[in-house]
Structure formats: structure tokens, C-alpha cells
N, C-alpha and C positions, 0 to 999 in steps of 0.2 A: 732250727726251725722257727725257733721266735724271730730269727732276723731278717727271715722270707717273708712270716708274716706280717712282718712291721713293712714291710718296704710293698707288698701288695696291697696293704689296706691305705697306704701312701701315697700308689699309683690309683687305685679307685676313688680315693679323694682329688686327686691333681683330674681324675677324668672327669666325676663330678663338677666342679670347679668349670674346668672348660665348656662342659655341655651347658652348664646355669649361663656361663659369658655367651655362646652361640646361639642360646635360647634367648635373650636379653639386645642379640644384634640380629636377630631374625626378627622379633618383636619391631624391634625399632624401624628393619627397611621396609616390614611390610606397611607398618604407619604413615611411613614418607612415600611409598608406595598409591596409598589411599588416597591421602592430603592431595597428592599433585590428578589423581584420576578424577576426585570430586573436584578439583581447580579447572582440569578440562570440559568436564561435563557441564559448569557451572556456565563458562566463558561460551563454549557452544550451547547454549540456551538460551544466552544473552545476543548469540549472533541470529539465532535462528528467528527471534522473535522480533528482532531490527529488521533483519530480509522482508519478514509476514507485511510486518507496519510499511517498509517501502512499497511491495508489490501492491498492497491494497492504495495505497495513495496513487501507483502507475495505472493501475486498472481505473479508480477513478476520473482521473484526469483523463485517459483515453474516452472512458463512457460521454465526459463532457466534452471535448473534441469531437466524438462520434454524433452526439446530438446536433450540435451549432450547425457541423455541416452539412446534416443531415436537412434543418431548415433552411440553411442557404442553397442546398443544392434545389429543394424544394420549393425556395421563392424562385431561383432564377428559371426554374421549368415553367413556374403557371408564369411566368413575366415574359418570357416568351412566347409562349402560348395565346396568349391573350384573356381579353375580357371574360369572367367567369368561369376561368379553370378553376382547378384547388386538387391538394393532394394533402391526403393523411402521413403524418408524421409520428411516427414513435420517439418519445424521450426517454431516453435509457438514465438520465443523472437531474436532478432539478436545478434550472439557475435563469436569472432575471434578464431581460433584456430591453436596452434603451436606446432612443436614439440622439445624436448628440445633433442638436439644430445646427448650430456652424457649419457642420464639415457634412453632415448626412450618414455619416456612419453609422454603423450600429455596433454596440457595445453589450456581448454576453460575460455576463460572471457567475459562476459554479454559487450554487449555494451549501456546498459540499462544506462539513466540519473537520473533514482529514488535513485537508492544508492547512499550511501556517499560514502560509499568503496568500491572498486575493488572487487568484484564478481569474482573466480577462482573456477573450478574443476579442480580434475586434475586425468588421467584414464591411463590404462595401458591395450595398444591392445594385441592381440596373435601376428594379423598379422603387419605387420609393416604400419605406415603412416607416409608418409613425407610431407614437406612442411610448408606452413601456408595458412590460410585460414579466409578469410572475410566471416559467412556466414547469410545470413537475407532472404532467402528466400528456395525455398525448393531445395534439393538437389538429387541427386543418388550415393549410395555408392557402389562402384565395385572393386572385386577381381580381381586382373591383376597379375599374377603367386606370389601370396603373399602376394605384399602391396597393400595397400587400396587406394584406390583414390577418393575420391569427388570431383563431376561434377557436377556446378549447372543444377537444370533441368528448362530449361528457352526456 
């Protein structure tokens, strides 16, 4: 009877024993388990908030595309039109516009802080525009015997 008992309090230590090592590598996979789920979460955070920063820089950039030709399509109507048309213009991004004497073109630049770089179009009127021009809110563009004139509308 002693020798049953030794050998079953021998086997409850040998089970002991394994259960402490299974408990000790359950520990450990759940840990490496965790490690790599916060690695993922981490890394799609990092993606998600990259995507945000491009799509707001794409939507930007479209707003200022959307403007420019909104005023060029806008000059080339009353310029067409003739003497003393005009039409109201909405500027959806703000950015300056100048014109370059030599060549007659006009040069829009975003004055948007999302880009890293200088944001330019650059468009070529029938009728003539002179000046330069700060514009961030809406305007009216009018034919006055030819050149064009922007007036904010305020």
C-alpha cells in the first residue's frame, strides 16, 4: 500500500509539474499573441491617419482646381458676352492670382498650408486681366471694354 501510495503522490507531482509548464506556455503564447495584435492595430493607425492626411490634401487641391476654373470659365463668358456682363463666382479654397506682363498669362497659387509645394495653375484669358489678386472669398467677374476685372463681392 505504501508503494501505491508513493507512486500516486509521484504521478500527481509529475501532473502538477506539466500543468505549471502548460500554464507558463499558454502565458507566454497568449503574450506573443497580444504583442503582434497591438503591432497590428498600431501599424493600421498609422495607415489610416496617412490615407486621412492624403485625402484632405486631394480634396484640397481639387477645391483649388474647382475655383481657378470656375473664374476662367467665368472670364471667358462675360468676354464673350461683351461690354458690361459679370458673373458671381464662389471660391471654394483661397489663393492669389497674378499676371505675368510678358507672356499675358495668368498665374493662380493655392494659398492652402496642406502642401508642401507651391500649388500653381497657370491659364491663358481671351480677354485681358490685369493686376494681382488676393482671392479667399467670393467674387464678380466683369467685362469692362475687354479686360476683366475682379471685384470682391462683399
Amino acid at each position: 500500500m505504501t508503494i501505491v501510495y508513493l507512486i500516486t503522490v509521484t504521478q500527481i507531482i509529475a501532473v502538477n509539474d506539466r500543468a505549471t509548464m502548460f500554464k507558463g506556455q499558454i502565458t507566454s503564447e497568449y503574450l506573443l499573441i497580444s504583442v503582434v495584435s497591438i503591432a497590428l492595430i498600431a501599424i493600421s493607425l498609422t495607415a489610416t491617419f496617412k490615407i486621412k492626411d492624403d485625402a484632405d490634401k486631394s480634396y484640397e487641391l481639387l477645391q483649388f482646381k474647382n475655383s481657378v476654373d470656375n473664374i476662367y470659365n467665368a472670364a471667358e463668358n462675360v468676354c464673350a458676352l461683351g461690354n458690361g456682363n459679370s458673373r458671381k463666382v464662389e471660391i471654394d479654397s483661397p489663393f492669389s492670382a497674378s499676371t505675368d506682363s510678358s507672356s499675358g498669362y495668368v498665374i493662380f497659387v493655392s494659398k492652402s498650408k496642406k502642401f508642401t509645394k507651391e500649388e500653381r495653375i497657370v491659364k491663358n484669358f481671351t480677354c485681358k486681366l490685369d493686376g494681382e489678386y488676393s482671392l479667399d472669398e467670393n467674387i464678380i467677374v466683369k467685362n469692362n471694354n475687354g479686360k476683366i476685372e475682379v471685384i470682391t463681392d462683399g
